[in-house]
C-alpha positions in Angstrom: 282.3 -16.1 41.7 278.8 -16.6 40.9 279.1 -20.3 42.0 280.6 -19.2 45.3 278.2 -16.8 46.3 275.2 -19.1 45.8 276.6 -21.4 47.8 277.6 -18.4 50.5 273.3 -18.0 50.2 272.5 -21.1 51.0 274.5 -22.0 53.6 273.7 -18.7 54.8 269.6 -19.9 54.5 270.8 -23.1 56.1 272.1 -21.5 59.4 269.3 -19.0 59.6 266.6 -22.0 59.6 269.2 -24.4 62.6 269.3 -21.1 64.5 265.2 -20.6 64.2 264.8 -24.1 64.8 267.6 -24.0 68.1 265.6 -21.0 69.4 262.4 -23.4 69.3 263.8 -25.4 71.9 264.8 -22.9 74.4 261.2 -22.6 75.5 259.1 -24.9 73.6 257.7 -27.5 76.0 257.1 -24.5 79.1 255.6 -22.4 76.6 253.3 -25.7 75.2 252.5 -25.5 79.1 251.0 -22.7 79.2 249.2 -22.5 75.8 247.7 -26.5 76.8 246.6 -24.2 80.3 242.7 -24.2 79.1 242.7 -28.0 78.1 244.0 -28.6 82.2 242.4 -26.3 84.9 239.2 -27.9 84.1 240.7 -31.5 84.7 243.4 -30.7 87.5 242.5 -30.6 91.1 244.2 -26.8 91.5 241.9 -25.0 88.5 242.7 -21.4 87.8 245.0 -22.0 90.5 247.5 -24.1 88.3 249.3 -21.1 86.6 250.4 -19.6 90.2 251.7 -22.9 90.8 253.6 -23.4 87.6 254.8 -20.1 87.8 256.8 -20.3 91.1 257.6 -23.7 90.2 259.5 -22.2 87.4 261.6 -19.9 89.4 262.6 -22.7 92.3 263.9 -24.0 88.5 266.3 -21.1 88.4 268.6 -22.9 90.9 269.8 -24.4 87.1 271.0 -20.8 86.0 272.0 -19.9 89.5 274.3 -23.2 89.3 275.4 -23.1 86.0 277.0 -19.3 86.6 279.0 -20.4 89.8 280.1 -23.3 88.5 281.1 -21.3 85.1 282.7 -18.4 87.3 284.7 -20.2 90.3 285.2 -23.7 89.2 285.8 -24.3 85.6 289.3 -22.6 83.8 288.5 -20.3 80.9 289.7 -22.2 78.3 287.6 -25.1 79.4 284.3 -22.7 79.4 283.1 -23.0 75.9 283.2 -27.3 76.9 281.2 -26.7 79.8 278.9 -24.9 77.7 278.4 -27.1 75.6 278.1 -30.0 77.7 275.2 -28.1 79.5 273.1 -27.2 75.7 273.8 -31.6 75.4 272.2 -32.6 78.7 269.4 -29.8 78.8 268.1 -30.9 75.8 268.2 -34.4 76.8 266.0 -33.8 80.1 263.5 -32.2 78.0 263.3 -34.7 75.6 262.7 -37.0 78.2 260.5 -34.8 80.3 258.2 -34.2 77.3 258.1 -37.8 77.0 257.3 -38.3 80.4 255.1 -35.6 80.9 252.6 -37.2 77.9 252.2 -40.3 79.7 251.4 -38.9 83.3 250.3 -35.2 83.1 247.0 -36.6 85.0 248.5 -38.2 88.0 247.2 -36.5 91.1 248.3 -38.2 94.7 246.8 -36.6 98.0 249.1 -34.0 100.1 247.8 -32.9 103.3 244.1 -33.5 102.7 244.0 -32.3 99.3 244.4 -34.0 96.0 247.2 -32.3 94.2 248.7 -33.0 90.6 251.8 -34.2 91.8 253.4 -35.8 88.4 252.1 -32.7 86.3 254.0 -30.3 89.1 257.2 -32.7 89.7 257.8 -32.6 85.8 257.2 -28.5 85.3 260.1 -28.7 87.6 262.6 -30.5 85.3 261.1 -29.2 82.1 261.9 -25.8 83.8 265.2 -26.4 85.0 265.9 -26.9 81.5 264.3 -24.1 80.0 265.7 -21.8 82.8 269.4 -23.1 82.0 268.9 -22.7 78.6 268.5 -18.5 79.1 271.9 -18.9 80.1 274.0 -20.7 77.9 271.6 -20.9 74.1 272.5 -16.8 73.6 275.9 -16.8 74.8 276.4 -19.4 72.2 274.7 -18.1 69.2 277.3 -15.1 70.0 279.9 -17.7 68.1 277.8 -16.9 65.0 277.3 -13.5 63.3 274.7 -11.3 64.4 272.7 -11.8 61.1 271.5 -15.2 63.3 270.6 -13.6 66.3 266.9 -12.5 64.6 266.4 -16.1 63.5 267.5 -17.4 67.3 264.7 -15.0 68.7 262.0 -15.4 65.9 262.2 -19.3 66.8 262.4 -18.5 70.6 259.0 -17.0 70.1 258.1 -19.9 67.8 258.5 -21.7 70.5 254.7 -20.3 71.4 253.6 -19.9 67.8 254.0 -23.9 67.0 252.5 -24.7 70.4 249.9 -22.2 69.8 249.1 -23.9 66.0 249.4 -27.3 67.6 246.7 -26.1 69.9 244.6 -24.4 67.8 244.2 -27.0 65.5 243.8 -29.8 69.0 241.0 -27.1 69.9 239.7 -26.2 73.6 237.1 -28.2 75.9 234.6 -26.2 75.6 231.9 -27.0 79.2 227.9 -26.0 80.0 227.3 -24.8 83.5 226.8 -27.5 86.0 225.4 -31.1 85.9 221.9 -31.9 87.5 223.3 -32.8 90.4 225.7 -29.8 90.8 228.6 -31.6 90.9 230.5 -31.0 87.9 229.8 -29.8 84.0 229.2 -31.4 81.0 231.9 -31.5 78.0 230.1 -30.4 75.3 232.8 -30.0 72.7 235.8 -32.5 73.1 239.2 -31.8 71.4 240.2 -33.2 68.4 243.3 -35.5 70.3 244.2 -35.8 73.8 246.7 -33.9 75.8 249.4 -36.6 75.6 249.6 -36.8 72.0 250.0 -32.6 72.4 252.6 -33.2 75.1 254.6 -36.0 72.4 254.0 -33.1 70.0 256.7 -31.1 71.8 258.8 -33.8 72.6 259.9 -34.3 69.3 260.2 -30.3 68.7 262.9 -31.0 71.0 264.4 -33.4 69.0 264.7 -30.9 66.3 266.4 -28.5 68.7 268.9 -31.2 69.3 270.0 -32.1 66.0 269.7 -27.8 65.0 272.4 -27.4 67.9 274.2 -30.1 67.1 275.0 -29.0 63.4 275.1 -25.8 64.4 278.3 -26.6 67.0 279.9 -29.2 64.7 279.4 -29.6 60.7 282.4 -27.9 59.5 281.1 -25.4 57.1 279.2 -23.9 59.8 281.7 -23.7 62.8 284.0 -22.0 59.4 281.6 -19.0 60.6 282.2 -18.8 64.7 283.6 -16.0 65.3 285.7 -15.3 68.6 283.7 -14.2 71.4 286.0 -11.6 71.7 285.4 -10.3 68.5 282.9 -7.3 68.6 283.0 -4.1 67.9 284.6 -3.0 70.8 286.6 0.2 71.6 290.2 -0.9 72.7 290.5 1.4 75.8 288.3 -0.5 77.9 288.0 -4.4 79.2 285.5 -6.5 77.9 283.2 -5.4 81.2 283.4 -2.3 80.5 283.1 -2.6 76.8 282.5 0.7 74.9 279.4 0.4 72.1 277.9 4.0 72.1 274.2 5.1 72.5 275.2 7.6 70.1 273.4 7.8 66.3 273.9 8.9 63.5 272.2 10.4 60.8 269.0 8.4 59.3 270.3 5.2 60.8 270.3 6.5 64.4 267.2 4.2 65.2 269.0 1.0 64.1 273.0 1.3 64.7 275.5 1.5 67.4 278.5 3.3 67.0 281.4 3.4 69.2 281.9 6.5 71.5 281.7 7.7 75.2 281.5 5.3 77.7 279.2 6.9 79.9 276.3 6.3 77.2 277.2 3.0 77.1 276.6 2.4 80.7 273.8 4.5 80.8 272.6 2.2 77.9 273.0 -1.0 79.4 271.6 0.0 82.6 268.2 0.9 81.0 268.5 -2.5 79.1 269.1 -4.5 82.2 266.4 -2.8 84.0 263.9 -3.5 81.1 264.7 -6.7 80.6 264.0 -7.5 84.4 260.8 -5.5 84.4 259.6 -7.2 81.4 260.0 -10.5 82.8 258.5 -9.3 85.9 255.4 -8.4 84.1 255.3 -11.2 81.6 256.8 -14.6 83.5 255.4 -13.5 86.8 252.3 -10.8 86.8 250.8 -12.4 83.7 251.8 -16.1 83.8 250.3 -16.0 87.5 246.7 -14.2 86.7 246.3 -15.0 83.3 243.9 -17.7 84.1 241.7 -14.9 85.9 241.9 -12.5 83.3 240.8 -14.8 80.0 239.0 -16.8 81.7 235.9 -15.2 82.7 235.2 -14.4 79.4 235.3 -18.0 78.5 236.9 -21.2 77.3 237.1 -19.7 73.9 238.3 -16.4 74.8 241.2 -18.0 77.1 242.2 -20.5 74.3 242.7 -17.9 71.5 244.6 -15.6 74.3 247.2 -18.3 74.7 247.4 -19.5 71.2 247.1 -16.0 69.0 249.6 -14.0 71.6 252.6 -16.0 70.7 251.3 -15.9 67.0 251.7 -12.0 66.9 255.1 -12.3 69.1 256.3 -14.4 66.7 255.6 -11.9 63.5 257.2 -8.9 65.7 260.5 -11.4 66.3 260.3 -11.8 62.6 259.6 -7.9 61.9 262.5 -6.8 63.7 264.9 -8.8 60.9 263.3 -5.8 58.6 262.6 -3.3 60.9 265.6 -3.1 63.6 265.4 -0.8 66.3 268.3 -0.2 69.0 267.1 2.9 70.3 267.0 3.6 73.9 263.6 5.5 73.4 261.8 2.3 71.7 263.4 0.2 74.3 261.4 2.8 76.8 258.6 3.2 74.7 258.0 -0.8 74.4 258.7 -1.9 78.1 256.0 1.4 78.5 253.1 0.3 76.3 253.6 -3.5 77.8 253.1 -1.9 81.3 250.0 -0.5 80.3 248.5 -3.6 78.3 249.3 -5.4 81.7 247.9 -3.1 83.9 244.5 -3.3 81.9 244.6 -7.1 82.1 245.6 -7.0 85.7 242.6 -4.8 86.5 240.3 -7.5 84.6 241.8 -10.2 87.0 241.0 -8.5 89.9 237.2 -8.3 88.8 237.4 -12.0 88.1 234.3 -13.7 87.6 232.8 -10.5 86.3 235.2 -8.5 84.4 233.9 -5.8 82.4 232.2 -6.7 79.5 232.3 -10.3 80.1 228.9 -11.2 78.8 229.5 -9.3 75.8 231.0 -10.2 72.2 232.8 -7.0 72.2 234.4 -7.6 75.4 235.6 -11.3 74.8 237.0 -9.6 71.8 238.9 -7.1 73.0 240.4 -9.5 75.9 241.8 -11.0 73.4 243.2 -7.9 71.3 245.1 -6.5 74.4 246.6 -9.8 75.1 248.0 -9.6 71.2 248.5 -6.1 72.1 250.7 -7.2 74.9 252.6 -10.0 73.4 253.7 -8.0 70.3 255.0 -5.3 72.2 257.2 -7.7 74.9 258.9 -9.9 71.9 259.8 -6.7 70.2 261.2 -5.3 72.8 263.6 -8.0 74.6 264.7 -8.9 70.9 265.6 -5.2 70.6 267.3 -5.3 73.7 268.7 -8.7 73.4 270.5 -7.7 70.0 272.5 -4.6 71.6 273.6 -6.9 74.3 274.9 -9.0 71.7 276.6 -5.5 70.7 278.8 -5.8 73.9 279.7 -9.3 73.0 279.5 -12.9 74.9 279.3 -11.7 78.3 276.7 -9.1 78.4 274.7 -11.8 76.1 274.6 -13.8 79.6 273.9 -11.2 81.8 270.8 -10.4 80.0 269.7 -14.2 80.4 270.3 -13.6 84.1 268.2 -10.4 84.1 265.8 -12.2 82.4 265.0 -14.9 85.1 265.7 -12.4 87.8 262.5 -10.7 86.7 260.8 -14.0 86.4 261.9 -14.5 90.2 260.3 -11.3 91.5 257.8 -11.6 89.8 256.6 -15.2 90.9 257.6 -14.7 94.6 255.5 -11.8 94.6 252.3 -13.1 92.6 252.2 -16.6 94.4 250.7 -15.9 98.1 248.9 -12.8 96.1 246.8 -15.3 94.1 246.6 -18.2 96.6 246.5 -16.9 100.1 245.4 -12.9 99.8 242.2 -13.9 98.1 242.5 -10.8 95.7 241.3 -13.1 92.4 238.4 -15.2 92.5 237.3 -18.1 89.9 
């Protein structure tokens, strides 16, 4: 007995680290990106300009998702749906193997486009690096459904490790830190180089990638592990109604009514899921559209140091909420508010700052370069916390809401980066 159940434990501690270590890759080389943002505007032709441009680049990407679900809907048979899934996780990971690769040896390219010098290679690989990060919104949670729900933290906590490994890697590569101006006016002088170069950062990620690959492909196929996939069918479900109207009550009860569903009246549960959808989407509205767009402005007036600890320590403190929430569950519909709330209001502070750009309030001061940098923590606590809360009561309603939330997810993304883009580059509202 005793011999069985330490084994149980440490196949259990096995799974937990391939599912962390699956969730790296979801993100990992997008999320590098941006946190390897302050080591490129000062190089590339577009400047502050290069987040905008990243950002909508991201969402032409969703044309992956968009494809994926037709193809998964009109033209594959069911039974053939879990292959076509799995052939997608393959070949995702592949591209961004090889657009990591890629991306280390010609991130600095620039070619000229209509008069102006653009960074063509940098903005032709965001595209296939995001094609397969958007995809992989779609198809990494509905599979991690085949596992128990225990693993579902783990996916998430390595999701947002995605950020915390490329924010370490940066830290410890360091920011270019500039003086004013030259003599002549045309440029500034580097006063503190980093400590390696953007390409070996870029390689950095490319081999996270590889661990992703192997993760999934244990995960999927050693035969102790696939002895735990469970049915996607298999939820707790009430029986009266189809899977798409699956019944998982909003309803607690007693102590526990922060951290359990219970089965009951459907009309909670589409109340329920409604909020969650509309969360989600708002959250990646905020997040992958508002903030990836003016970030730049918002950090960057209080300096290079202030805008490198913004996108390294946020996805730090995301990381330790993902990781939290293994201890500290919360399914409630009022957290789920309450989060999506307080992330609103962190944005809307950091919004305002962007509008002021180049003189933001308290941008000369200690305090102020401080307290950038707080509310950014602020702000990425709050979002992880939340989408993980709602992601895990999607996975609640089983397979199928688990991709719906993926789509929700980008759908917010879209908004938000079709709105944002002519905002920053054509309405002249943010100024470096």
């Amino acid at each position: 007995m005793d011999s069985s159940t330490d084994e149980s434990k440490r196949l259990s501690i096995k799974v937990w680290i391939l599912s962390c270590l699956f969730g790296i890759g979801s993100w990992v080389v997008m999320n590098g990106l941006w946190v390897e943002l302050p080591n490129l505007v000062n190089q590339l032709p577009e400047g502050w300009k290069l987040p905008s441009y990243l950002t909508i680049i991201v969402q032409i990407a969703n044309i992956g998702p968009i494809s994926y679900g037709l193809l998964k809907k009109y033209c594959v048979k069911p039974e053939r749906k879990e292959t076509l899934e799995h052939i997608t996780i393959c070949l995702i990971l592949v591209f961004g193997i090889i657009g990591a690769i890629l991306l280390a040896c010609y991130w600095k390219k620039t070619s000229n486009i209509f008069g102006a010098e653009h960074s063509t290679s940098l903005l032709l690989l965001t595209f296939v690096i995001a094609l397969v990060d958007c995809t992989s919104s779609v198809t990494f949670l509905p599979f991690m459904s085949l596992l128990p729900a225990f693993y579902m933290s783990p996916f998430y906590v390595g999701e947002n490790m995605s950020s915390l490994v490329a924010a370490i890697f940066g830290l410890a590569q360091g920011v270019e830190v500039y003086n004013g101006t030259l003599p002549n006016g045309q440029g500034r002088e580097l006063l503190t180089p980093v400590r390696y170069s953007q390409s070996t950062f870029f390689l950095i990620l490319g081999v996270l990638m590889i661990l992703c690959f192997a993760s999934y492909l244990i995960l999927r196929l050693f035969p102790s592990i696939k002895q735990l996939h469970i049915n996607s069918d298999e939820v707790q479900v009430s029986t009266h109604y189809d899977r798409f109207h699956t019944s998982v009550s909003s309803e607690f009860q007693g102590d526990s009514s922060d951290n359990y569903l219970v089965i009951g009246d459907t009309g909670h549960d589409r109340k329920l899921i409604q909020v969650c959808f509309c969360c989600m989407t708002w959250l990646n509205v905020l997040q992958n559209g508002v903030m990836a767009s003016v970030g730049s402005y918002a950090y960057g007036p209080y300096g290079e140091l202030s805008y490198h600890f913004a996108s390294t320590l946020g996805p730090i403190v995301a990381s330790i909420s993902c990781f939290l929430f293994m201890f500290f569950p919360r399914k409630s519909i009022h957290y789920v508010i309450g989060g999506s709330v307080g992330y609103t209001l962190a944005v809307i502070y950091l919004l305002i700052m962007a509008t002021l750009s180049p003189y933001p309030l308290l941008y000369d001061k200690t305090f102020g370069k401080i307290l950038i940098v707080v509310v950014c923590m602020v702000a990425s606590s709050l979002v992880a916390y939340t989408k993980l809360a709602i992601a895990s009561v999607m996975r609640d309603f089983g397979h199928q809401y688990l991709f719906y939330t993926g789509i929700t997810m980008q759908l917010g993304s879209f908004i938000g980066a079709v709105v944002m883009f002519p905002i920053v580059n054509y309405a002249k509202v943010f100024k470096s």
